[in-house]
N, C-alpha and C positions, 0 to 999 in steps of 0.2 A: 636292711635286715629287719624282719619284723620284731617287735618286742618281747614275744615268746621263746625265740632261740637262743637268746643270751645264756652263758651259763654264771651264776654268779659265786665266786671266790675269794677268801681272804688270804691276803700276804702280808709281809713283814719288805719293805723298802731296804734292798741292799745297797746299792750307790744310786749316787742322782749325776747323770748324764745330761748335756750340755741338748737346749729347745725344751724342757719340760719333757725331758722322760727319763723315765725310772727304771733300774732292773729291781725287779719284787721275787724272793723267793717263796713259794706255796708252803703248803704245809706238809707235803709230799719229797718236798724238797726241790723240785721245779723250778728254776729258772725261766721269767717270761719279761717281756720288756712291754712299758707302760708307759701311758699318756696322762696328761688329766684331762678330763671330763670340761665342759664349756659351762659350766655351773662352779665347778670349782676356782678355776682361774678367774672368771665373772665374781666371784667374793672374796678373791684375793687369798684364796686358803692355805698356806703354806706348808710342805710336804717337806721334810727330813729323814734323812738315812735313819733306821730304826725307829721308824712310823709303822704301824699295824695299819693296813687298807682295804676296802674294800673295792673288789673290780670286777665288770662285765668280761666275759668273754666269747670271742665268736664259737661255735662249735668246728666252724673251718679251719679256721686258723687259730692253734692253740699256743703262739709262741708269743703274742702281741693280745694285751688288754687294757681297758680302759678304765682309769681309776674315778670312782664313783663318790667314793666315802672315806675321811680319813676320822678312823678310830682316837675318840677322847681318852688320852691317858692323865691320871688324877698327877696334879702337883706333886714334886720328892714332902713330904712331911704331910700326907692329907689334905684332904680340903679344907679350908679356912673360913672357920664361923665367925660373922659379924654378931657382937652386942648387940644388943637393941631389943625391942619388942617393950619398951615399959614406958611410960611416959614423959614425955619431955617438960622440963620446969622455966 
């Protein structure tokens, strides 16, 4: 498939199914089942039920997509600032 046809999508991970794949529902409400991507298993990037993701899909076959990107959600309590910036004695 060339690199143009993809169509790209964000979902939210409803269950995680047994070989790395995922049912993701759209934002439409859509039910499709998902893969990861060989970049993300290659950096060991770990996907959980109520993940927000990003994924390719074919325009062919709209039932099966492939997860691209998984959305950074902030720590419960904010991000945590480190001290520092003043000179050390």
């Amino acid at each position: 498939m060339p690199d143009g046809d993809s169509i790209e999508v964000e979902g939210k991970i409803v269950s995680v199914l047994p070989g790395t794949m995922f049912r993701v529902e759209l934002a439409n409400g859509h039910q499709v089942l998902a893969h990861i991507s060989g970049k993300l298993r290659k950096h060991f990037i770990k996907i959980a039920a109520g993940d927000t993701v990003k994924m390719e899909m074919s325009p062919y076959d709209l039932e099966k997509a492939r997860i691209t990107y998984r959305m950074r959600t902030p720590p419960p309590g904010g991000f945590r600032r480190r001290g520092g910036g003043g000179r050390r004695r």
